[in-house]
C-alpha positions in Angstrom: 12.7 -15.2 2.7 15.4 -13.1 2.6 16.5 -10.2 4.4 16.5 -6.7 2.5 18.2 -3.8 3.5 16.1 -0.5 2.6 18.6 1.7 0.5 16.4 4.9 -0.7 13.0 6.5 1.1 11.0 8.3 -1.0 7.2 7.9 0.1 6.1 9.7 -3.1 2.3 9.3 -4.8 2.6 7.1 -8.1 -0.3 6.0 -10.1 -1.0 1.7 -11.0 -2.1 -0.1 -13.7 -3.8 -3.8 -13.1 -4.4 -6.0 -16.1 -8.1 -7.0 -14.2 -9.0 -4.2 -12.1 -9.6 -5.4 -8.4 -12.9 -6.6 -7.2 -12.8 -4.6 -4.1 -10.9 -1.4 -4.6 -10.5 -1.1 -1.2 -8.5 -3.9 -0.6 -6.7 -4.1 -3.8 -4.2 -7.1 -4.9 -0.4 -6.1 -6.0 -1.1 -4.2 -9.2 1.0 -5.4 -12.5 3.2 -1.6 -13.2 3.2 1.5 -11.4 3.5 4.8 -12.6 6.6 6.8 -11.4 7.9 10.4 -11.9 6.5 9.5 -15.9 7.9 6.5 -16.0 6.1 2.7 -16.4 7.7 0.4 -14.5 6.8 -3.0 -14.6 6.1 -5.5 -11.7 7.8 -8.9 -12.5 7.1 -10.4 -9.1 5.4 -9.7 -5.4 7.6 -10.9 -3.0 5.4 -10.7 -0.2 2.3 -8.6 1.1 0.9 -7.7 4.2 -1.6 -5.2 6.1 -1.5 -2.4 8.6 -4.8 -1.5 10.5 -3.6 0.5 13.0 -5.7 3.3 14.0 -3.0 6.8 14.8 -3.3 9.8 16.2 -6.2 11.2 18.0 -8.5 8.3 16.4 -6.6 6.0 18.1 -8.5 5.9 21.3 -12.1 7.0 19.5 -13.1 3.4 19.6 -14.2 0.9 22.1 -11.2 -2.3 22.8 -13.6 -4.5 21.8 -14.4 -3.4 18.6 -10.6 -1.7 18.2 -10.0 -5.2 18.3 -11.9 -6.4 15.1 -10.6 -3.4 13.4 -6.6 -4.6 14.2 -7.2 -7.4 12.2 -9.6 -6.4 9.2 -9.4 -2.3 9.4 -12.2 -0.4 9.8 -13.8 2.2 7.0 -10.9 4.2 5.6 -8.1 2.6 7.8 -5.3 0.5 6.6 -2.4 0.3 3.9 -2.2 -2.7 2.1 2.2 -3.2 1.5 3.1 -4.9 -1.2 7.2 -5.7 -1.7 8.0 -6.4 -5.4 10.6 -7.0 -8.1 10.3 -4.9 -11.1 11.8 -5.1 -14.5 14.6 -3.6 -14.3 15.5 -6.0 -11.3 15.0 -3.4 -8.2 13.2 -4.6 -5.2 10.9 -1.8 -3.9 8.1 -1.8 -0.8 4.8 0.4 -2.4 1.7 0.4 -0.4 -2.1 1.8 -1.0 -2.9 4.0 1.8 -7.5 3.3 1.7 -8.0 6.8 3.6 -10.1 9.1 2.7 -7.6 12.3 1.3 -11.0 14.8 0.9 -14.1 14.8 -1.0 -11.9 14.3 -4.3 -9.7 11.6 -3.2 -12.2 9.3 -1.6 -10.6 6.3 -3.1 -7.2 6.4 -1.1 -3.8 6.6 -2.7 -0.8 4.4 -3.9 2.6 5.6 -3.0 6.0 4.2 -3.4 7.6 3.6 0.2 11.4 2.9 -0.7 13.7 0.9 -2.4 15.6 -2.6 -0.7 19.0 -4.5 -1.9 
């Protein structure tokens, strides 16, 4: 795999589209286009995924080792953020990532953001 070189941080909220909505929202797959200052962009290819189920801040010691240990590797209710590093159509590679905490009672579902862009 090659190495990238992260060239722009934004960290900013954008919206996704998936042709089949996932099965368990979740834990959602790389979604098809996100939605970005407007704009559609399109998501020609995921270049690799992967998970973070680390527990920060004061949580981080609310939970027993044993079971802090299950939860490193399969998250726990509303912890984690599912990365997702992908090509788009207009050939930029950017890292985006679902964030599955709980943001208040009217954001229960979590929250996509775009994370940067690579060269």
């Amino acid at each position: 795999m090659p190495d990238y070189t992260p060239i722009h941080f934004f960290d900013e909220h954008i919206e996704v589209i998936f042709n089949t909505p996932p099965v368990h929202e979740k834990s959602p797959p790389c979604p098809n286009s996100i939605i970005w200052n407007g704009k559609t962009i399109h998501i020609v290819e995921s270049l690799s995924e992967w998970t973070d189920f680390t527990w920060r801040g004061k949580m981080a010691n609310n939970m027993r080792p044993e079971h802090a240990a299950v939860a490193s590797t399969r998250g726990s209710l509303n912890v984690g953020r599912f990365y997702f590093r992908v090509k788009v159509d207009s050939g930029q590679i950017f890292d985006i990532y679902y964030d599955r905490a709980m943001k208040g009672v009217d954001k229960r579902k979590g929250e996509w953001f775009l994370y940067r862009e690579l060269e």
